[in-house]
N, C-alpha and C positions, 0 to 999 in steps of 0.2 A: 504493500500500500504506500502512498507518495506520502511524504511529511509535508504539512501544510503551512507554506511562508510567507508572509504578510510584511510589504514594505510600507510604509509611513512616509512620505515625503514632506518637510514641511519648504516651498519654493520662494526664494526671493530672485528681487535680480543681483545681491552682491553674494549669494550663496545658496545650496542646498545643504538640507540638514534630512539626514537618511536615518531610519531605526526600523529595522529586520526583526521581528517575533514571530514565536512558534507559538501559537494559540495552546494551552492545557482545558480543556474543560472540567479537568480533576483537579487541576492546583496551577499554581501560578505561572504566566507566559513567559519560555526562554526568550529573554533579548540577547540576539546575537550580538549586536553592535547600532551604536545611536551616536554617528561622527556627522561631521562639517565638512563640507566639500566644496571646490571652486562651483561655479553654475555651468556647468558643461557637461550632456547627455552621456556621454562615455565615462564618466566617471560614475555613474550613477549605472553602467554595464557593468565595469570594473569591482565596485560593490557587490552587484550581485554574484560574479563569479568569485569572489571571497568569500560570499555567506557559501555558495554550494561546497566548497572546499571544504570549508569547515564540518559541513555539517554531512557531508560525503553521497546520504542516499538523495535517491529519485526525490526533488522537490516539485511540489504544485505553488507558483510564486507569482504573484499578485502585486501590483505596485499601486500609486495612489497618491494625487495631490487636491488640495482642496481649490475649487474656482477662485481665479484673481488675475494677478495684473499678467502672467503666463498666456492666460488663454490657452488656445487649446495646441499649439505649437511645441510644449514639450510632451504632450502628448503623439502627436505626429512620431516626433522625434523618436522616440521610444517603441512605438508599435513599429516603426519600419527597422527596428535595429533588433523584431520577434519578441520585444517585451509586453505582456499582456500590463494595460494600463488602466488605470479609470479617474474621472475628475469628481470627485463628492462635493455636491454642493451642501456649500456651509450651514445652511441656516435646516437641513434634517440630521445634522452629525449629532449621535452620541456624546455627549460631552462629564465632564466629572465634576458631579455635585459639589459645591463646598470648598473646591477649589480655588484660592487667592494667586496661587504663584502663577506665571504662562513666560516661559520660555521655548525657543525655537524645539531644544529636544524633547519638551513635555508636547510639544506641539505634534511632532511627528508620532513620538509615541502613541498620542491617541488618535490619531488618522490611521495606523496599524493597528489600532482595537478594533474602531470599526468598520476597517477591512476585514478582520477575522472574526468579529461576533454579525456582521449585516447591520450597522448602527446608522446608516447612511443612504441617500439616496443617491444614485450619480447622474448626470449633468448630459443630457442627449447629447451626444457628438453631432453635428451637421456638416452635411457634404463642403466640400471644397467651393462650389459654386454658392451655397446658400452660407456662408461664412463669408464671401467676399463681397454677396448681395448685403448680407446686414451691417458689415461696418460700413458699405457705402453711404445704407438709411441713415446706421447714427450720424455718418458725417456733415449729411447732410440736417440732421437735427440739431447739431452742435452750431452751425452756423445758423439757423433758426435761433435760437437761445444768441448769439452776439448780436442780431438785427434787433432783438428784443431789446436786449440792452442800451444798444444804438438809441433807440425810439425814447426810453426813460431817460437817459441824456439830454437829446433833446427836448424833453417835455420841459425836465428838470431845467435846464439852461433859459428857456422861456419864460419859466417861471420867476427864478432868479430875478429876469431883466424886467419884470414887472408884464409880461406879455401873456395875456386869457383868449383862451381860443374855446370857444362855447356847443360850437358843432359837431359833428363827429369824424375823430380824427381817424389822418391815415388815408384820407381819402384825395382826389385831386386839387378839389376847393382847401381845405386843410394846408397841400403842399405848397398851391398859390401863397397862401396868407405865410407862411413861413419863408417863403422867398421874397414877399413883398414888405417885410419888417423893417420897420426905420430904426437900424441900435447905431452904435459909435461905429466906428473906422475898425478898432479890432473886432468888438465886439459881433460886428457881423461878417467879416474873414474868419471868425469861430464856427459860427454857427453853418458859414458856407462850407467850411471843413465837411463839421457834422452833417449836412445833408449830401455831402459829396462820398460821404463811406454809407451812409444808406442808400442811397442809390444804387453805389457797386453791392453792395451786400441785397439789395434785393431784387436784382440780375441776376447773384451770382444762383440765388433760391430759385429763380426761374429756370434758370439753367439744369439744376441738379431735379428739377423736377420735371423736365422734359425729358431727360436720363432713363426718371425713375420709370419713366411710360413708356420706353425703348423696352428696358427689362422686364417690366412687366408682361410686354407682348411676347418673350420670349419661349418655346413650346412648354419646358416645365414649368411655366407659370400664369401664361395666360387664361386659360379652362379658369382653374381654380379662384383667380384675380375678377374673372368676370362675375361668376358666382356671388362673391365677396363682397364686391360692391355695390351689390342689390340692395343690401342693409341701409338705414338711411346714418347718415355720418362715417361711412364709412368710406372713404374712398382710395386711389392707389397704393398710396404710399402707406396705410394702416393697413390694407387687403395683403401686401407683399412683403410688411413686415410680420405679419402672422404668419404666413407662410414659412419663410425663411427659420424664424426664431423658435418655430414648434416643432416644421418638421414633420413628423406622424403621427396626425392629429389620433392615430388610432390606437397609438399608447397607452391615451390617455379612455380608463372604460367609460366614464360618465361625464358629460359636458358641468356636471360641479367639480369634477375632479380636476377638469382644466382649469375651473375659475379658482382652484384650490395652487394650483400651480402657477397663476399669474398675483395670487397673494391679496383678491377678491373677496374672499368669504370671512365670516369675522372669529376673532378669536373668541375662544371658550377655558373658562375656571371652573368647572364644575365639580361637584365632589358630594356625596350624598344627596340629600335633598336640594340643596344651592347649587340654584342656576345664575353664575357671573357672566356678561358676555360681553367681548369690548369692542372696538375699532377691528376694520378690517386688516386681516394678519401683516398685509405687504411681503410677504414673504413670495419669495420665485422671482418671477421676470418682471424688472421694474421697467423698464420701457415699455413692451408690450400692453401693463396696467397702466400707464400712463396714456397711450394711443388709448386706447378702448374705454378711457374715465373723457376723455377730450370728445371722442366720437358719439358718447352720452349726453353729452353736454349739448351738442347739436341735435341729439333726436329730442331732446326734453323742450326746443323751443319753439315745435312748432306743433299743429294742428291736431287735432287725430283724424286717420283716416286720408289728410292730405298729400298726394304725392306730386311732389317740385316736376318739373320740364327734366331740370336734370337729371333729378331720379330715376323718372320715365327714360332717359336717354342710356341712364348705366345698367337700366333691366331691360333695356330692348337685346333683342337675339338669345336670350335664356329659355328654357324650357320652361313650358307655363308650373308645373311642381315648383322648381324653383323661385321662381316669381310670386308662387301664392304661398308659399314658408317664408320669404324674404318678407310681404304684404302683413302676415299674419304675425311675426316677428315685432315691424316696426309698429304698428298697432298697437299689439301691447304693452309693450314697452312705454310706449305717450301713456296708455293709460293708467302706468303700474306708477309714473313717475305723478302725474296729476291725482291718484289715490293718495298718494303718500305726502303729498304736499296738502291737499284736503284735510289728512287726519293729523298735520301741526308738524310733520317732519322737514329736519332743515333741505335746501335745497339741495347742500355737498353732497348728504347722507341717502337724500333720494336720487341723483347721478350716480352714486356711486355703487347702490343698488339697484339700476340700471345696466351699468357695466356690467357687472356681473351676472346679468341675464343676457347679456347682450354676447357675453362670452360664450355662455350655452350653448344660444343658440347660432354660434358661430362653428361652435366644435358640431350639431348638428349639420351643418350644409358640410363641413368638410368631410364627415365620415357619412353621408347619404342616410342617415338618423335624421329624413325632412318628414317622416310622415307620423312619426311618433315622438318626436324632441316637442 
């Protein structure tokens, strides 16, 4: 029978810290060794052929890093150099009660407990092509968030110079009255600055978003993308971030399971008769609950029953099933949000319990669960 080896990796970028145990479920795990090693894949091969050495028989050996700033790249590394790898995500790890101390090697060591006791859940791997699709999305989010920023500058800069704009900004009248302001000599080479990076900055968002509609058209992803944007708030760039970031939507068996995964559903204290229950977990994929809490936000302000031109335009050429799950969907969702706002609850908390049906019945169109989700 094979002896069974559980490595622990704890990853930075100035170092890996390695610890090798032999699980006992009679009495306590042999650690072979828990050293510090430069960051480079072969040394962590190197290690491993030390631990077989020593330990001589046939091993079953298992390695293991928790999700971070790595990604999934020393994973790569690893599997094509024949080492079976897995990445745990942090927030289902097993962890030790009561404990105050956390050093690199306590770190590893308990990444190799729950490699050997199953204390963990691990972290979908995604192909090559939906790994290079999703840091495109975030990059293109990330510079979303500095146009933001941009704009609060600006606001704030106006404000400063005693300037009230009462309309609604952002808009072409808005951009008139900003370019038509009477400040001093520098004061408004400032502000032409600042309109001069917002502009390129929101080019450069048109730009990555005309991109995102290339990729999207592409054959693994268009079917599904069209599907997707049936829902109402939902459009490319959310459609093809789900895609990418989930992956097989069929992993997951119940579409709570997924909204359990995107860290939607709310947390629980329970314990005899007391029922505590708080805020939604946030736990799993924080972009993805971000898209899908945004996307709520837009089905909650509009009509029930109403379907936009546009709407109409992103469910034309769909199967009518699809079209009347998408219908049936948006519906109630308007209504679930207008109940819940009726019977005193805040607006955040009923969005947000939106998203989270909205997640559903997401993982419903992607695994063809339209006719009973």
């Amino acid at each position: 029978m094979k002896r069974i080896l559980r490595i622990g990796m704890d990853v930075r970028s100035t170092n890996y810290t390695l610890c090798a145990i032999e699980p006992r479920f009679d009495g306590d795990d042999i650690i072979y060794a828990n050293i510090k090693v430069t960051p480079e894949p072969d040394n962590i091969v190197q290690f491993i052929e030390n631990i077989k050495k020593k330990v001589k028989d046939e091993c079953d050996i298992l390695c293991g890093y928790e999700a971070g700033c790595l990604g999934f790249s020393l994973y790569h590394e690893l599997v094509k150099k024949g080492i079976r790898c897995v990445i745990l995500a942090p927030t289902t790890m097993m962890t030790q009660q009561g404990k105050r101390i956390k050093t690199d090697k306590r770190d590893a060591l308990i990444i190799a407990q729950c490699l050997a006791y199953g204390g963990y859940h691990a972290v979908h791997i995604p192909t090559d092509k939906d790994d290079d699709v999703k840091v495109y999305l975030c990059m293109r989010d990330d510079h979303k968030q500095d146009l933001k920023k941009t704009k609060q500058r600006i606001s704030a800069f106006c404000l400063s110079q005693g300037c009230h704009y009462d309309g609604g900004k952002w808009t072409q009248t808005h951009f008139k009255w900003l370019k038509a302001l009477e400040l001093s000599g520098l004061d408004r080479e400032t502000l032409g600055e600042y309109l001069i990076t917002y502009e390129y900055q929101t080019n450069r968002i048109e730009s990555f978003d005309r991109r995102i509609e290339e990729l999207a058209s592409e054959t693994e992803y268009v079917e599904k993308v069209k599907k997707l944007v049936c829902f109402l708030g939902v459009k490319t760039h959310t459609a093809l971030s789900c895609l990418v970031e989930t992956g097989d939507f069929k992993r997951f068996a119940k579409g709570n399971i997924y909204a359990a995964y995107l860290g939607l559903v709310p947390g629980e204290d329970s314990s005899s008769g007391s029922i505590n229950r708080f805020p939604i977990t946030k736990e799993g994929n924080s972009h993805l609950r971000k898209l899908l809490t945004e996307a709520s936000g837009g089905i909650c302000k509009g009509q029930i029953g109403h379907k936009s031109k546009d709407l109409k335009a992103r469910q034309y050429g769909n199967p009518p099933e699809v079209i009347a799950y998408a219908d049936k969907a948006n519906e109630r969702l308007r209504r679930k949000y207008c109940r819940m706002i009726r019977h005193g609850k805040k607006r955040n908390i009923a969005v947000t319990a939106v998203a989270r049906e909205l997640a559903c019945f997401i993982w419903g169109m992607m695994t063809d669960n339209i006719s009973t989700a």
